[in-house]
N, C-alpha and C positions, 0 to 999 in steps of 0.2 A: 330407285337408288338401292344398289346393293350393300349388304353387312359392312362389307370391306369401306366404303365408301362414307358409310355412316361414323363406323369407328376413325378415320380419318380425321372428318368433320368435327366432332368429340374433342382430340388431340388437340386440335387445332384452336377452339374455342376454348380451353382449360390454358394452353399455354400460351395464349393472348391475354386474358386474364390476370393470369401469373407476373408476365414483364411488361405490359403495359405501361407499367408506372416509368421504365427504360425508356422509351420513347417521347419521355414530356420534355418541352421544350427549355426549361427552367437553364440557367447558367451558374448559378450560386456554384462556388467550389468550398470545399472541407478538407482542407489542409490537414496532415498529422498533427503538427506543431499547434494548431485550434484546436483538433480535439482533445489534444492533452491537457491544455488550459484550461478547458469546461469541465473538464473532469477533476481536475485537482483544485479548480473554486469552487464545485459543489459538494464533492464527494464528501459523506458522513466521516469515513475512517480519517479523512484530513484534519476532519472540524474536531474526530475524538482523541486525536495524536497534541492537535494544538492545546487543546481543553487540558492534555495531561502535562503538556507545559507549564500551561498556566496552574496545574494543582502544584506543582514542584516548586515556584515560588514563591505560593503561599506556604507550602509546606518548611520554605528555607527562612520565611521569614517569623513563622512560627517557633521553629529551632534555635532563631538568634532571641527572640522573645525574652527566652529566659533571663537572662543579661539584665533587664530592663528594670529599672521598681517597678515595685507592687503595689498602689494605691486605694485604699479603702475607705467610705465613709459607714459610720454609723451614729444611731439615736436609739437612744432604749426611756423605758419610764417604765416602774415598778409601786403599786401602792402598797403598804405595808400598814398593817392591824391586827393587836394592837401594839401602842409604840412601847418602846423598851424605856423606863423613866426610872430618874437616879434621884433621892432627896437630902439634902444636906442641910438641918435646920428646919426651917422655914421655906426653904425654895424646894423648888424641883427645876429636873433638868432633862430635855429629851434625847436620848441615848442615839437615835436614828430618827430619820426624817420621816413622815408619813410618805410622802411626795417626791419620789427619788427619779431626778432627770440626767440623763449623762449622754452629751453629742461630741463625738470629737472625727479625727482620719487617723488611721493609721499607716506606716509606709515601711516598706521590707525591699531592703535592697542586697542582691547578693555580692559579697564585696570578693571572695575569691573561692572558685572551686575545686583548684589542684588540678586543673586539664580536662574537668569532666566534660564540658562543653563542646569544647573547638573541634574536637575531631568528627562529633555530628554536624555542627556549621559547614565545615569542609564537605562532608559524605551530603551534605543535602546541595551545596553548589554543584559538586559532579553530577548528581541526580536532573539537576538542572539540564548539564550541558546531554548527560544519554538522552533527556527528552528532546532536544535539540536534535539529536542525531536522530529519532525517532522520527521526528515527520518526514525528514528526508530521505529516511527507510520507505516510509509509507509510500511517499510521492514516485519515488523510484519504482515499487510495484505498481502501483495504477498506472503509472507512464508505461511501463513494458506490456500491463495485460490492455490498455486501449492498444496500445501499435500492433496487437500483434491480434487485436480483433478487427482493426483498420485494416491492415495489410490482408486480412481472410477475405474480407469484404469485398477487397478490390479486388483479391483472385477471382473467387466466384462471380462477380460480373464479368469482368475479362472473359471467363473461358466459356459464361454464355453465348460471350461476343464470339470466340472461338466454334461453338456447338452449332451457333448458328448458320458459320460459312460451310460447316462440314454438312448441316442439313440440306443446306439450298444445294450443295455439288451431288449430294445425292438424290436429291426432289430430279438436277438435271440430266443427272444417271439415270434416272426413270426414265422421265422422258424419252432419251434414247433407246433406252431396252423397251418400252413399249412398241417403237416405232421399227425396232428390228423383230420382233415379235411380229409383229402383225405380218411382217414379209417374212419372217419363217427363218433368218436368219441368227435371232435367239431365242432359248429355251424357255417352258415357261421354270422351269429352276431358274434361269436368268432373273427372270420377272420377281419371282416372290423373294430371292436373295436379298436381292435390293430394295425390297418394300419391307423385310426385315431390318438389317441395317437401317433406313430411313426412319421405322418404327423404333430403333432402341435408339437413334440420336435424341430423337422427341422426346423419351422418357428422360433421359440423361437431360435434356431444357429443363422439361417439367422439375427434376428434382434437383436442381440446381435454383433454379428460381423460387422455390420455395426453401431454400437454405439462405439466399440472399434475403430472405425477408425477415427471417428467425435471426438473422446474424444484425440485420438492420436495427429491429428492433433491440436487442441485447446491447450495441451500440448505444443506441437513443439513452436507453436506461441509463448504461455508465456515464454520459455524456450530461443528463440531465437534461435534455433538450431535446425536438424532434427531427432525425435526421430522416430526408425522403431519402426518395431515388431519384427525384431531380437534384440533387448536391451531389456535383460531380468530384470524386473523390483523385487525391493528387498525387502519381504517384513517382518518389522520390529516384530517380533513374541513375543518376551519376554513380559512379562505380571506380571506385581508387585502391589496386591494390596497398595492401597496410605492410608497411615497409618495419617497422617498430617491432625489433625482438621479442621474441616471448618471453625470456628471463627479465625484457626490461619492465612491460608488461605485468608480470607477476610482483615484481619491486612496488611497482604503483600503486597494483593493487591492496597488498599489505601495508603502505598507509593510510591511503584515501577510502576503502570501502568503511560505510556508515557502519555495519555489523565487526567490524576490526575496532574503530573505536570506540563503541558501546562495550565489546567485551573487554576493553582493557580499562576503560573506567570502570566496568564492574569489578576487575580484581581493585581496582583500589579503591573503590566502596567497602569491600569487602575488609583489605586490610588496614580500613579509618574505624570499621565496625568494630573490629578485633581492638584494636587501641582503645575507643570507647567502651566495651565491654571490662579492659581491665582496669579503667580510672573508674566505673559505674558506683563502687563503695569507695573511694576516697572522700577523704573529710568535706564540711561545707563550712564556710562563713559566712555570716549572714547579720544585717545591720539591721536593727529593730527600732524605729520611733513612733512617738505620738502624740496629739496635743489636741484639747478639746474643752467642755465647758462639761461642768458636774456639779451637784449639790450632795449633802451630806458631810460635810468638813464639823467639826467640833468644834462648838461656841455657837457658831450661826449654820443649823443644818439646813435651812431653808434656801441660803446665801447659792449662786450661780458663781462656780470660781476656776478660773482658766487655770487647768495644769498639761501637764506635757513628760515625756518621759521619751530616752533613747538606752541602745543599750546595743551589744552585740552577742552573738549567739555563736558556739564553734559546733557541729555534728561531725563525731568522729564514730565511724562503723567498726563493732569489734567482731562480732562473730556475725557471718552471712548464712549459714549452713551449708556451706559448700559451694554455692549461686558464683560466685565469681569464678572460681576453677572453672563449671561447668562450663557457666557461659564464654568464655574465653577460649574453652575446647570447640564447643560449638563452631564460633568466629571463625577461628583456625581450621575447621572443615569445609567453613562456606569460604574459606581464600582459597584453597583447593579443588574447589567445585568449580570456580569462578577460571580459575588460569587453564583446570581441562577443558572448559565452554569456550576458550581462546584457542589454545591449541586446535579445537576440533573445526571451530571456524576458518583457523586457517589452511588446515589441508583439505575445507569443502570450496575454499575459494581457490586455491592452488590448480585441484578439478574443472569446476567451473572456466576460469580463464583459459584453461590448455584445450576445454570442450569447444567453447567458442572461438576460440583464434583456430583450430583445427576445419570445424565447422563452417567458420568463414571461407577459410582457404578452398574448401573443397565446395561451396557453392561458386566459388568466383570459379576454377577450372571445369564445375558444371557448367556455367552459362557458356563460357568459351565453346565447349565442347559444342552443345546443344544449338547454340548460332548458328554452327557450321550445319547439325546437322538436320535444321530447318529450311535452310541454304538448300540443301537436298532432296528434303521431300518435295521442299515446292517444285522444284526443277524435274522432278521422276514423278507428281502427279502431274505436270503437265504436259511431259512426253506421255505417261500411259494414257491421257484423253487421246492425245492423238492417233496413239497406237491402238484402242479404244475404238476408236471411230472410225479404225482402217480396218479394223479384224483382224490385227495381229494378236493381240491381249485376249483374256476374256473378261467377262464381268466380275467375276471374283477376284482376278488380278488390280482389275481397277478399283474396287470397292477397299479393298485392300492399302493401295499407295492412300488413298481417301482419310482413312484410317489411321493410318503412318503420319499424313502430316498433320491432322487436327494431336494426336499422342506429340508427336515432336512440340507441337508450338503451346502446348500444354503444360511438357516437362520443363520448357522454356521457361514459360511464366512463374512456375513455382522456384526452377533455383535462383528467378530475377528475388521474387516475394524472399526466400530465405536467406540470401543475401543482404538483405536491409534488416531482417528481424534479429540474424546472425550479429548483425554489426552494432546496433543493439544494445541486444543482451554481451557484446564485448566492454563495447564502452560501459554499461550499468555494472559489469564484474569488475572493473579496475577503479571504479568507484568515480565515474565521471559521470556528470548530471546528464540524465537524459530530458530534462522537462524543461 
């Protein structure tokens, strides 16, 4: 067995290897639409977006807190020695109790605080609702980056499928050229041309099927689950051009994207903060009672006797040291921060939409184009077999169309792939659910 012969064999048994797992019988299918589901019921950032949900209502319900009395128990006991004693005559008289017990509650309730409250109640219900918008921020990223590892996935097999038809046409190019070879009517440049080409298809197997495994994997991960290569993956073909103007398009987008209304409930986070910054020293009123069991009363210090007490309390703030100016200036920088973080959002979505609706357009008049000129190759590779097999052609002309049509049915595939990924990231720009 000669070198050439051996490295063949080599090729051959690595890229068996490789796509074998292509060949198993399995039928299971994996839908887009499944794997975006297993991805957004497992994925950590789902579980840390909801989690922050959930801190924001406990955080609102903290904030209303305030509001609430305040309820206290206590119990104290003190011995005292020695005791304080008064004599009048003949008697005496104990001044304090050795044995001093005193249990009672006490309860504080805020009866009015000039506004200081409400405008945080409010800023912590919006906070609510931006967490809200957050998960479905989240969800929308994982739905784009599964689809758009999905859609890779299905390329890379596809065009194995493609690499393959181009190998076996040229394993039957060999063929031929051996056979005109041996009777002297081709060259051996004939011969090794095409045992090159045949040799860099192989490679291009080889590393294609080892990208389909790396991308499988990566899959699996985001998916939480193990995806083989027997789950035949589905792919979505229908094709409708999108009739819906761009200006109407952009309208939409600037209500419905999750990142449009997150930054506008920040600005008025921002100017609920500013308002609560400037009530922050306004007065407090605050209702003070209490009732409980004590000894030490005068006449019987020993004696256990219920008293009670209520009363009310006004806090009026004279001098802060400046603290409210500042803080109020502050506020007023962060409502400023808050409306350019809107602005700037808006003309990266403005971007975005004109990218993908452009994007789209020009993959749907690639595939048009690309149909046809598939249409073609097949049709001119399978007149040069003939012309090929007559001696009109030579071997590099035919190695050549060979070439031509696996490239056409290739470019094919990807403006199909880009065209769904396109349409996509359209729908996820104008803030329409992709999951």
């Amino acid at each position: 067995m000669n070198p050439h012969t051996k490295d063949i064999l080599k090729t051959a048994a690595l890229f068996v290897l490789l796509i074998m797992p292509f060949k198993a019988s399995g039928q299971d299918t994996l839908t887009v639409r499944e794997t975006i589901n297993r991805v957004i019921d497992t994925y950590p950032t789902v579980k840390q977006a909801e989690e922050a949900l959930n801190s924001t209502n406990i955080n609102l319900k903290i904030t209303r807190s305030v509001l609430f009395p305040n309820l206290n128990a206590s119990a104290s006991y003190m011995f005292t020695d020695p005791q304080m004693k008064m004599s009048l005559g003949e008697q005496s008289f104990d001044l304090n109790p050795k044995n001093t017990y005193n249990t009672g509650v006490s309860l504080t309730q805020l009866l009015y605080d000039f506004g200081k409250t409400r405008p945080k109640i409010e800023a912590a219900k919006i906070q609510e609702q931006i967490a809200e918008y957050q998960i479905i921020n989240v969800k929308q990223d994982l739905a784009l980056n599964t689809i758009q590892l999905y859609y890779t996935l299905y390329y890379t097999r596809e065009a194995i499928k493609i690499k393959e038809q181009e190998r076996n046409n040229y394993e039957e190019l060999l063929r031929h050229v051996q056979v005109k070879n041996n009777v002297g009517t081709a060259t051996k440049f004939d011969l090794l041309n095409t045992n090159v080409n045949l040799k860099n298809v192989q490679t291009q197997i080889i590393d294609l099927a080892t990208t389909d495994l790396t991308q499988q994997t990566n899959l699996s991960v985001l998916a939480d689950t193990t995806i083989t290569s027997q789950m035949l993956l589905n792919f979505e073909a229908s094709v409708n051009p999108l009739l819906i103007p761009l200006d109407q398009l952009m309208n939409q987008a600037m209500h419905d994207r999750p990142e449009v209304l997150i930054a506008t409930k920040g600005v008025e986070v921002a100017k609920l903060q500013e308002k609560a910054s400037a009530r922050t020293y306004n007065p407090s009123l605050n209702l003070q009672a209490g009732a409980g069991w004590k000894n030490g009363y005068p006449m019987d210090l020993e004696k256990m006797k219920f008293n009670y007490n209520i009363g009310a309390s006004l806090s009026v703030p004279i001098y802060e040291g400046g603290r409210r100016k500042y803080e109020r200036n502050l506020a007023k920088s962060k409502i400023i921060t808050e409306d350019e973080n809107l602005n700037l959002i808006l003309k990266q979505i403005q971007i975005q939409v004109s990218q993908n609706y452009y994007s789209l357009q020009s993959s749907l008049a690639a595939m048009d184009n690309l149909t046809v000129q598939v249409e073609y190759a097949e049709e001119a590779f399978k007149q040069a077999k003939v012309n090929f097999e007559a001696g009109a052609i030579t071997n590099l002309e035919l190695t050549t169309s060979a070439t031509n049509l696996s490239s056409a049915k290739l470019l094919l595939l990807q403006a199909k792939i880009n065209y769904q990924v396109s349409l996509y990231k359209l729908k996820m720009s104008i803030g329409e659910a992709i999951y």
